[in-house]
BALOBA-1460 file (C-alpha; in Angstrom, 3 decimals):
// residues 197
<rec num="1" residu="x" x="19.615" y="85.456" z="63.197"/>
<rec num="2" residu="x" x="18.217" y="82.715" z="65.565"/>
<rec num="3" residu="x" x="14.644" y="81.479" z="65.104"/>
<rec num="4" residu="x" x="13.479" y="82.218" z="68.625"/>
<rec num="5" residu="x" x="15.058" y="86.062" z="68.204"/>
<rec num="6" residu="x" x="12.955" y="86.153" z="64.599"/>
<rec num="7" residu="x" x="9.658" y="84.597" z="66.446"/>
<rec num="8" residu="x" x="10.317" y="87.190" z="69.232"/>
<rec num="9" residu="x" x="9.935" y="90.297" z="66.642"/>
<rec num="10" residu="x" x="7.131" y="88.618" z="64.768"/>
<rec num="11" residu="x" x="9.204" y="87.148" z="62.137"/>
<rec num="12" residu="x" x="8.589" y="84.049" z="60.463"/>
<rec num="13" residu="x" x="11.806" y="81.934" z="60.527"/>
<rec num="14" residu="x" x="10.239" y="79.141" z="58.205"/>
<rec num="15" residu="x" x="8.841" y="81.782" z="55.729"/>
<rec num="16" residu="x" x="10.160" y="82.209" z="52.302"/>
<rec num="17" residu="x" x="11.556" y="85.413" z="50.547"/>
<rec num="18" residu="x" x="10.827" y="86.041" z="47.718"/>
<rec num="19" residu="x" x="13.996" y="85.277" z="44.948"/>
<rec num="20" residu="x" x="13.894" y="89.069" z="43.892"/>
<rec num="21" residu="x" x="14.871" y="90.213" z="47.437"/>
<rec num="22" residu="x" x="17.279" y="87.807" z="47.879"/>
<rec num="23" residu="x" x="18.871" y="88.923" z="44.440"/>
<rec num="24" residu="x" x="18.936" y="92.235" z="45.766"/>
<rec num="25" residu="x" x="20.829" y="91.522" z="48.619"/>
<rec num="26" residu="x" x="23.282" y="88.178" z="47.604"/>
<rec num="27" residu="x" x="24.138" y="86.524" z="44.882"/>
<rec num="28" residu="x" x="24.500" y="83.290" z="46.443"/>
<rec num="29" residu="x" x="21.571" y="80.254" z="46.778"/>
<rec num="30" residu="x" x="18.641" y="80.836" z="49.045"/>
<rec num="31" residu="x" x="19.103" y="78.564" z="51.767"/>
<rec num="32" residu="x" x="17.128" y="75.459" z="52.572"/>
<rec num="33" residu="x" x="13.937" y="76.115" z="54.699"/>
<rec num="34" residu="x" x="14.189" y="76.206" z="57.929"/>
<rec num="35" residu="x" x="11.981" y="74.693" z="60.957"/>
<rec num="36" residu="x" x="8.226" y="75.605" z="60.961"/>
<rec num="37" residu="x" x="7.982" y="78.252" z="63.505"/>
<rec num="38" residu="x" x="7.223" y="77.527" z="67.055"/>
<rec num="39" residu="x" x="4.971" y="80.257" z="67.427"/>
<rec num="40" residu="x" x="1.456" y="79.551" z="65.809"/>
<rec num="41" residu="x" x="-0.351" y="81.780" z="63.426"/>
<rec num="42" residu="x" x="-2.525" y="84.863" z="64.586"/>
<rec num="43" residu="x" x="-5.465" y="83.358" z="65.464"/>
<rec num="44" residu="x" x="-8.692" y="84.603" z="63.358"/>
<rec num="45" residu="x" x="-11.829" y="85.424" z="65.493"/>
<rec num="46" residu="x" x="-13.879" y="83.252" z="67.960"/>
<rec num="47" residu="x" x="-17.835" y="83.376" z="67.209"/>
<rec num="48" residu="x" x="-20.348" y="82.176" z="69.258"/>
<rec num="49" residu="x" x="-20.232" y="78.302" z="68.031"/>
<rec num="50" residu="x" x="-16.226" y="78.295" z="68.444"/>
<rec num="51" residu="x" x="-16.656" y="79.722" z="72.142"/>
<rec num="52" residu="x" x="-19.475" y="76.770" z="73.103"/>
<rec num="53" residu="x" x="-17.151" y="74.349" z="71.750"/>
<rec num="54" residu="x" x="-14.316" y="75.194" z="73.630"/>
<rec num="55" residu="x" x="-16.696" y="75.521" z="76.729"/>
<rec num="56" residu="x" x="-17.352" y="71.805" z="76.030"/>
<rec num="57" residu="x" x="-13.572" y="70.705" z="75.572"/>
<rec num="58" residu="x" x="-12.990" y="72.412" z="78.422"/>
<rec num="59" residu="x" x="-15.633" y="70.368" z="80.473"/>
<rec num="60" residu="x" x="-15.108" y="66.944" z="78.569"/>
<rec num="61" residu="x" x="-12.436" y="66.850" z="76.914"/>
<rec num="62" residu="x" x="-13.509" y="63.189" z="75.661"/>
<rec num="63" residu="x" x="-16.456" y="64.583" z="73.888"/>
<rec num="64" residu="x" x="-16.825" y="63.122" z="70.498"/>
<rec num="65" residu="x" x="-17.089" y="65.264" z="67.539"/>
<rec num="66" residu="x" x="-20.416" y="63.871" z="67.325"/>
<rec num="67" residu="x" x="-21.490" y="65.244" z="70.619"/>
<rec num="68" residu="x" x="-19.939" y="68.323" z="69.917"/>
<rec num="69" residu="x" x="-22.029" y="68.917" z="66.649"/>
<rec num="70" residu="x" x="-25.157" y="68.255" z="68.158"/>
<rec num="71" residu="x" x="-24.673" y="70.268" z="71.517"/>
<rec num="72" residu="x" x="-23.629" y="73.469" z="68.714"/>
<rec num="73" residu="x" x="-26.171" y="72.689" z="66.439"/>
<rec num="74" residu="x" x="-23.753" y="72.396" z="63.525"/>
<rec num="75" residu="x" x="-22.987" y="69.584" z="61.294"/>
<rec num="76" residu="x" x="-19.821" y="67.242" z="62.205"/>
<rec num="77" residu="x" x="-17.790" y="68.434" z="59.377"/>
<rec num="78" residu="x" x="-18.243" y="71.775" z="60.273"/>
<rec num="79" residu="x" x="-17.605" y="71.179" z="63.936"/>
<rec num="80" residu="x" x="-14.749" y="69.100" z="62.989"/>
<rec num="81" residu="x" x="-13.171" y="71.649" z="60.814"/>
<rec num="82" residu="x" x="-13.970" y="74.396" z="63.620"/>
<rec num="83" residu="x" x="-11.741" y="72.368" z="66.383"/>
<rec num="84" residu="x" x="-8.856" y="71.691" z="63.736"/>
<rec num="85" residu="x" x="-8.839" y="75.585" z="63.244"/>
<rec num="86" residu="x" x="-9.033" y="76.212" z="66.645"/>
<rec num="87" residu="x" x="-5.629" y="73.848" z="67.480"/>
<rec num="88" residu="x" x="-4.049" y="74.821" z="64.486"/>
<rec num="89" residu="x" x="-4.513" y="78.611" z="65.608"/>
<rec num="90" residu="x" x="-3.306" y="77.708" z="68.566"/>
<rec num="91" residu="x" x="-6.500" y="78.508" z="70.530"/>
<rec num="92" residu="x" x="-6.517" y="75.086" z="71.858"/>
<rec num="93" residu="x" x="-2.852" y="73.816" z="73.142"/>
<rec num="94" residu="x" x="-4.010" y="70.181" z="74.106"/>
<rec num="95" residu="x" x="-5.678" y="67.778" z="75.057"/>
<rec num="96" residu="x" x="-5.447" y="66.026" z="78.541"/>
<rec num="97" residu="x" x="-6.913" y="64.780" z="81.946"/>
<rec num="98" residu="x" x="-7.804" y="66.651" z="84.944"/>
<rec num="99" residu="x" x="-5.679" y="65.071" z="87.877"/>
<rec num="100" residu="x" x="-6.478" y="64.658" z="91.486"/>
<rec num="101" residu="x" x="-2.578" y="64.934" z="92.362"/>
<rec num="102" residu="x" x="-3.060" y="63.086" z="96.215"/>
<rec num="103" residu="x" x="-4.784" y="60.180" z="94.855"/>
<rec num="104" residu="x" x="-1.854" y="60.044" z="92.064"/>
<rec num="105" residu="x" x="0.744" y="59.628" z="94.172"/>
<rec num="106" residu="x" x="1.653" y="63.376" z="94.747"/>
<rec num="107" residu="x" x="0.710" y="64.548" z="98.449"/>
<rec num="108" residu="x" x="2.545" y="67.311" z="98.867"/>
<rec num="109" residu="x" x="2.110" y="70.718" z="96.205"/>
<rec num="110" residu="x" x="3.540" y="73.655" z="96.345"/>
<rec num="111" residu="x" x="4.104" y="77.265" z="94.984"/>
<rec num="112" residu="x" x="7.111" y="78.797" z="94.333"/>
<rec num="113" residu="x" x="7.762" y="82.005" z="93.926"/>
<rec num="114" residu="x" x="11.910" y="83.189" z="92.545"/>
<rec num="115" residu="x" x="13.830" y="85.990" z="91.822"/>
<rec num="116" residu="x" x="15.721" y="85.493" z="88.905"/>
<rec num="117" residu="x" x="18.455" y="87.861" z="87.222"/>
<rec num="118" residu="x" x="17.061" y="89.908" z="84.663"/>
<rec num="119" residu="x" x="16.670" y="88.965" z="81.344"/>
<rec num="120" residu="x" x="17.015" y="85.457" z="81.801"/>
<rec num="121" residu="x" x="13.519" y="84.171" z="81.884"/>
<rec num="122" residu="x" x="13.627" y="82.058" z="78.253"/>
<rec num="123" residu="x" x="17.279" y="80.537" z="80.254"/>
<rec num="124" residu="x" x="14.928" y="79.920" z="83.560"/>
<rec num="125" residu="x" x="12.022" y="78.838" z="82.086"/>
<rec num="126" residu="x" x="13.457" y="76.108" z="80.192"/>
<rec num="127" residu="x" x="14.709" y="74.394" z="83.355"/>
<rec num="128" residu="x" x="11.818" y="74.800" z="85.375"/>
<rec num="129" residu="x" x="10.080" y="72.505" z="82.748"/>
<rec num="130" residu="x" x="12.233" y="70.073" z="82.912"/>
<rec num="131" residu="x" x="11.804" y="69.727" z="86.524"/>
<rec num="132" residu="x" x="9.615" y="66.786" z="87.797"/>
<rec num="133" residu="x" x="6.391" y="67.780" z="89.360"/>
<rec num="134" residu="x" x="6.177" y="71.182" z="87.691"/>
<rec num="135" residu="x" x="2.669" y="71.982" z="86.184"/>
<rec num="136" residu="x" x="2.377" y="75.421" z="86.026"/>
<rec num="137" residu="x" x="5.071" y="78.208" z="85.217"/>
<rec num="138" residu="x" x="4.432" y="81.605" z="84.905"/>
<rec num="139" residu="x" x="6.731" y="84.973" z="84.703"/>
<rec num="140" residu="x" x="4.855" y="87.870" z="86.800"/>
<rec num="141" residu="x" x="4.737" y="91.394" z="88.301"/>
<rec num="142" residu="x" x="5.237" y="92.164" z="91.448"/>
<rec num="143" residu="x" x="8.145" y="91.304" z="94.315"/>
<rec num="144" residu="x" x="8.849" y="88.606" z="92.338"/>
<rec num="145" residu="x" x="9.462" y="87.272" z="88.960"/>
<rec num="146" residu="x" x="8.277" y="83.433" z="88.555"/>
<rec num="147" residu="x" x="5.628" y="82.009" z="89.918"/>
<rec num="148" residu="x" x="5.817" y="77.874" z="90.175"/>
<rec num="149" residu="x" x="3.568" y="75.149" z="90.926"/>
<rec num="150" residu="x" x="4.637" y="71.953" z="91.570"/>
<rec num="151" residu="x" x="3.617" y="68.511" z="92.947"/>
<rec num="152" residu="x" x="6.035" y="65.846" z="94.636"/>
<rec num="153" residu="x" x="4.938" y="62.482" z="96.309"/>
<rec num="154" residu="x" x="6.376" y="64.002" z="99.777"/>
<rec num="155" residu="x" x="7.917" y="66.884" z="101.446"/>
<rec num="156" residu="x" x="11.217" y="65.292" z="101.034"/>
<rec num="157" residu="x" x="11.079" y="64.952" z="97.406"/>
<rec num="158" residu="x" x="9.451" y="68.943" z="98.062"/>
<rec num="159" residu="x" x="12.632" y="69.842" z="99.980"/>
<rec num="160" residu="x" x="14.916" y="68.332" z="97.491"/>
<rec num="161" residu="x" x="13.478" y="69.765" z="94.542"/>
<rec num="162" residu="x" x="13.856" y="73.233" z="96.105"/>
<rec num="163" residu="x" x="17.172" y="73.109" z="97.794"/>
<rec num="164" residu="x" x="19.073" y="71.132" z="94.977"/>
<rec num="165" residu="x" x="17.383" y="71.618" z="91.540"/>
<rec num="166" residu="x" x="15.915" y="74.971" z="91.643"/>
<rec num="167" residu="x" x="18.619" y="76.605" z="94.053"/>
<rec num="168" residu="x" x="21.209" y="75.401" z="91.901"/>
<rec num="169" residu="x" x="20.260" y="77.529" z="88.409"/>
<rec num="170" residu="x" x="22.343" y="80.092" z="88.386"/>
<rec num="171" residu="x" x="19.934" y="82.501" z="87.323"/>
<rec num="172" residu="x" x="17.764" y="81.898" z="90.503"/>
<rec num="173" residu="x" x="18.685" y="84.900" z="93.319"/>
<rec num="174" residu="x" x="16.188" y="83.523" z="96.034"/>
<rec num="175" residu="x" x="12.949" y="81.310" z="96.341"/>
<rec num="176" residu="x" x="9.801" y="81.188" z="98.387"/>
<rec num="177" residu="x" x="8.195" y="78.222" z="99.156"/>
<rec num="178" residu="x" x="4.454" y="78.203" z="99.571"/>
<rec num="179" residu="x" x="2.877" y="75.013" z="100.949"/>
<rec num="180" residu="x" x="-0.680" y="74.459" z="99.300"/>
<rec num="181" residu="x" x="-2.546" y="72.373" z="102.436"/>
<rec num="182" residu="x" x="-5.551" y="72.103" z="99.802"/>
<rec num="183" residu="x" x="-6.354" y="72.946" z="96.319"/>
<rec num="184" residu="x" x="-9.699" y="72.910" z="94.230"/>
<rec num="185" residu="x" x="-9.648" y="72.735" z="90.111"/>
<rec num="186" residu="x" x="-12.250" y="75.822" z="88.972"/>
<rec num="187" residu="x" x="-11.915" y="74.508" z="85.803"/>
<rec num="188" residu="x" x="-15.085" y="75.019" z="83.352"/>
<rec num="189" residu="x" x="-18.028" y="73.486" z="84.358"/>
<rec num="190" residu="x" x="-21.385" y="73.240" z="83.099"/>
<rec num="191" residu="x" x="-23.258" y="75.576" z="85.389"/>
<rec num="192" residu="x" x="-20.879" y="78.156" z="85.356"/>
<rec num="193" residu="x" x="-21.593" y="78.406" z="81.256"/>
<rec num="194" residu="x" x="-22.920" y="81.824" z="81.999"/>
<rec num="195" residu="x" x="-19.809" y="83.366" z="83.336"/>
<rec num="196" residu="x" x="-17.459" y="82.033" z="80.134"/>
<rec num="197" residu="x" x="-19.550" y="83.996" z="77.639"/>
C-alpha cells in the first residue's frame, strides 16, 4: 500500500511491526524501513506559555530564544525545548519573512478560484505548487473547489499563468480570476494579543 494512502487512514508508513505479526502473516524478511512519514505526530496540548510563544514567532519571527524566555518568563532551555516541540509537532511549519509583494517585484496578485474533477485534489494540488507566484492554496466549500492566491510581476505574466499553466491541468473544469487592487497582512501583532488568547 502507498505511503500517502497509509498517512491518509492514520497509518504510520515508517512504523515497525512487531516480528510476531509479521510471523503470523509471512514467512519471508520484514522489509527495510521505509520513509519517515510526511504527516507529523498528533500534536500534545498548547498551555498558556506555548500559546505566548507562538504569539511572539508570529510577530517576530527573528526573536532570539533569549527574548523569548524572558518575554514567557521561563528559562531558555525550557523555552528552547518548548519551540523544538512545537515544530516537531508540527504546530509550527516554518520560519520566514513577511513580504510586501509590490515592492518585490510582484505588482499584480490575484485569486483564483477552479473547478476541478472530483477526487483529484492531491493530483491538482501538487501542480498548483509548483506554479510560480503561488502562495496560498486551499481546497473549499462552496461553488467552487480551490481557492488560489498568487503574485506575478505583471498582468501579462497574470494572464499567462492563467490561460497556459493552470488551464492546461487536465483536472481543471473552469477558473475565476479575481484581481486583488490592494491587500493588507492581518498577521499577529502586538496589540491585537488579546484576541489570539
Amino acid at each position: 500500500m502507498a505511503a500517502e494512502q497509509m498517512a491518509d487512514r492514520g497509518e504510520d508508513p515508517g512504523r515497525t511491526v512487531p516480528s510476531t505479526a509479521l510471523a503470523a502473516t509471512s514467512s519471508a524478511p520484514p522489509p527495510p524501513p521505509g520513509p519517515a512519514s510526511p504527516t507529523p505526530p498528533p500534536a500534545r496540548s498548547l498551555d498558556a506559555i506555548d500559546r505566548d510563544i507562538l504569539r511572539i514567532l508570529q510577530t517576530d519571527g527573528r526573536a532570539s530564544i533569549r527574548s523569548v524566555a524572558e518575554r514567557v518568563h521561563v528559562s531558555r532551555a525550557n523555552a528552547y525545548a518548548r519551540i523544538n516541540r512545537l515544530v516537531e509537532d508540527g504546530v509550527i511549519r516554518g520560519f520566514g519573512a513577511r513580504v510586501d509583494h509590490e515592492r518585490a517585484g510582484q505588482g499584480a496578485s490575484a485569486y483564483i478560484t477552479l473547478k476541478i474533477v472530483q477526487n483529484s485534489w492531491r493530483t491538482v494540488r501538487e501542480q498548483l505548487q509548483a506554479l510560480p507566484g503561488a502562495t496560498h492554496i486551499a481546497l473549499v466549500s462552496g461553488d467552487f473547489d480551490v481557492l488560489l492566491l498568487v503574485h506575478t510581476p505583471d498582468n501579462r505574466a497574470l494572464r499567462e499563468l492563467v490561460l497556459t499553466r493552470i488551464q492546461s491541468i487536465p483536472e481543471v473544469l473552469s477558473t475565476r480570476t479575481l484581481l486583488v487592487f490592494e491587500e493588507t497582512d492581518l498577521g499577529p501583532r502586538p496589540d491585537r494579543a488579546a484576541e489570539l488568547a
